[in-house]
C-alpha positions in Angstrom: 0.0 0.0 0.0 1.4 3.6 -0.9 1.7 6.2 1.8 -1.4 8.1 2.9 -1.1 11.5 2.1 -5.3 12.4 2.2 -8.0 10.1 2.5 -11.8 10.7 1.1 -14.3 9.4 3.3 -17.2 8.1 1.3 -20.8 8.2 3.0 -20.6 4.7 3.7 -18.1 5.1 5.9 -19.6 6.8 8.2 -22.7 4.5 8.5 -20.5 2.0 9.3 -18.5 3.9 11.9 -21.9 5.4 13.6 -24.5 2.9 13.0 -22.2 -0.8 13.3 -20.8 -2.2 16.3 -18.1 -4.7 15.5 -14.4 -5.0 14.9 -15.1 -2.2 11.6 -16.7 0.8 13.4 -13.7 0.3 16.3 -11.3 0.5 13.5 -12.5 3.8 11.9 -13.5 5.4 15.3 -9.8 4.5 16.0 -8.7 6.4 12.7 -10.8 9.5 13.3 -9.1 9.3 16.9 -5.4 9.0 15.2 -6.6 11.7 12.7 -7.9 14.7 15.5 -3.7 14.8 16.6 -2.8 15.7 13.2 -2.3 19.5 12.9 -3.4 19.4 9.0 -6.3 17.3 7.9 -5.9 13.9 6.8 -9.3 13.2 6.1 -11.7 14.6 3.4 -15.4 14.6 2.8 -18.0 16.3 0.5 -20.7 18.2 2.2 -22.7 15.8 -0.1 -22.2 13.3 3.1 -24.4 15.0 5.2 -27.2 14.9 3.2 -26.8 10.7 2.5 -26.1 10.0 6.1 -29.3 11.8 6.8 -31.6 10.2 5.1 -32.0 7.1 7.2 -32.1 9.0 10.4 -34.6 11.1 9.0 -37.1 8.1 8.0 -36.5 7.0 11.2 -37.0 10.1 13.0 -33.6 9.8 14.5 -33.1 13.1 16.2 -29.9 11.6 18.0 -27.7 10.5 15.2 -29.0 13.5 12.8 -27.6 15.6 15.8 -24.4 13.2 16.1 -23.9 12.9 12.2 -24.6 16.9 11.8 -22.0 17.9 14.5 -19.2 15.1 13.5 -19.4 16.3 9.8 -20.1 20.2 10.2 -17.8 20.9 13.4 -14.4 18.8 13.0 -11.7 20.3 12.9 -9.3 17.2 11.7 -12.0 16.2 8.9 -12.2 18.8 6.4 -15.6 19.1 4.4 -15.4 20.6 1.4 -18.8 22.4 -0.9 -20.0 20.6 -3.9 -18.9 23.9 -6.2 -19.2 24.7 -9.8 -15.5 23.1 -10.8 -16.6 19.8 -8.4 -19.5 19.3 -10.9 -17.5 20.4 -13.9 -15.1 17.7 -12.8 -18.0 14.7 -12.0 -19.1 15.2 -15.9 -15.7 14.2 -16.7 -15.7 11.4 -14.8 -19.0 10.3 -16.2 -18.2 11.1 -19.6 -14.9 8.6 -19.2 -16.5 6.1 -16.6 -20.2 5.0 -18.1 -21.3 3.3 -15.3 -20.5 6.3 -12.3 -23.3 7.7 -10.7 -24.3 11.2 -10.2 -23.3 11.2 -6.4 -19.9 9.0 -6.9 -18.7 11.2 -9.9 -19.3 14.2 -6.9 -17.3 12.4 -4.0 -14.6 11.4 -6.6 -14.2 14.9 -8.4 -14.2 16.3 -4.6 -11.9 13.9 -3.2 -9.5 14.8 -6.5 -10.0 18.3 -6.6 -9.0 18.1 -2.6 -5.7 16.0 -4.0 -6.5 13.2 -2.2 -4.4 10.2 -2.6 -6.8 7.5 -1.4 -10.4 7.0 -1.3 -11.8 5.1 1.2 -15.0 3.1 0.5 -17.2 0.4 0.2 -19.1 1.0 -2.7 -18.4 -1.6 -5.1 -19.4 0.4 -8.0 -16.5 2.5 -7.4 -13.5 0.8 -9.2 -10.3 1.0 -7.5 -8.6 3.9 -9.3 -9.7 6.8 -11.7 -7.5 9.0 -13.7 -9.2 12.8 -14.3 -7.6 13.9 -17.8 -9.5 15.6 -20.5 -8.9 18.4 -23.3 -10.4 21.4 -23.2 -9.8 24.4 -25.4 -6.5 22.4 -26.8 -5.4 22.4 -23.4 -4.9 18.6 -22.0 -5.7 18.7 -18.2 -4.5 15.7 -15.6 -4.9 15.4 -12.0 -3.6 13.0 -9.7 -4.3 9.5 -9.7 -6.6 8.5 -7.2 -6.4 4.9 -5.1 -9.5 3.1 -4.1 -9.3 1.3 -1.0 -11.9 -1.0 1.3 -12.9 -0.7 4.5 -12.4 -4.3 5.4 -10.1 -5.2 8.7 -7.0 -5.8 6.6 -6.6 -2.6 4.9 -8.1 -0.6 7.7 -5.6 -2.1 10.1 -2.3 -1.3 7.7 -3.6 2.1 7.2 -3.9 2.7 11.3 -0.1 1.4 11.5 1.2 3.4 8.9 -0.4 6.4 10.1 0.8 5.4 13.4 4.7 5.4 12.2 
């Protein structure tokens, strides 16, 4: 695994960290733990988060976790949450264009998470493939961003990532 330079939190992870209790959720509680003593934010996420973690609490009239999910997100300092803004969208149509089978919503974590030069992107959707290359030509002009690494959740990979964060 490549050194961790920023990791994207997709909306999934969160649900798992807030809603599970098993070996999982302890794992990414302990990463947002090792990521608050960081003095520049490791961790990224789209204000587009919010609004998927809500929805379940909302049908269930969760006032709790909408409260916990609203104040984790919005008032972290170590987790920096970034707009969906007019070159975020730009960027998702590019991804779409190259990528058939992205959705609206992935194309908008993706384009955040590369716009915010994140090196990994840490999910569980499995319609997320596990890298994506931005490049496209606009006005003669070929644009590239970095490449972006997918990674899973799973106890392996969530484990290596808390010991090379830990180094």
């Amino acid at each position: 695994m490549s050194e961790f330079e920023r990791i994207y939190l997709d909306t999934n992870i969160f649900i798992f960290a807030f809603e599970e209790k098993d070996e999982r959720s302890q794992l990414l509680s302990r990463l947002f733990a090792l990521s608050s003593d960081r003095t520049e934010p490791l961790l990224v996420t789209s204000e587009l988060t919010l609004s998927e973690v809500l929805v379940g609490p909302y049908q269930d009239a969760d006032d709790s976790l909408i409260d916990s999910y609203d104040g984790f997100i919005t008032d972290s300092d170590w987790l920096e949450v970034l707009p969906v803004v007019r070159p975020t969208l730009w960027y998702a149509a590019v991804l779409r264009s190259q990528y058939k089978k992205l959705r609206l919503p992935d194309a908008i974590h993706l384009s955040t998470a590369i716009g915010a030069n994140c090196s990994h992107f840490l999910t569980a959707d499995e319609g997320i493939k596990s890298s994506y290359n931005l490049s496209h030509v606009r006005y003669g002009v070929t644009k590239n961003a970095r490449s972006l690494s997918v990674i899973r959740p799973d106890e392996p990979t969530l484990t290596s990532l808390l010991q090379s964060l830990a180094a």
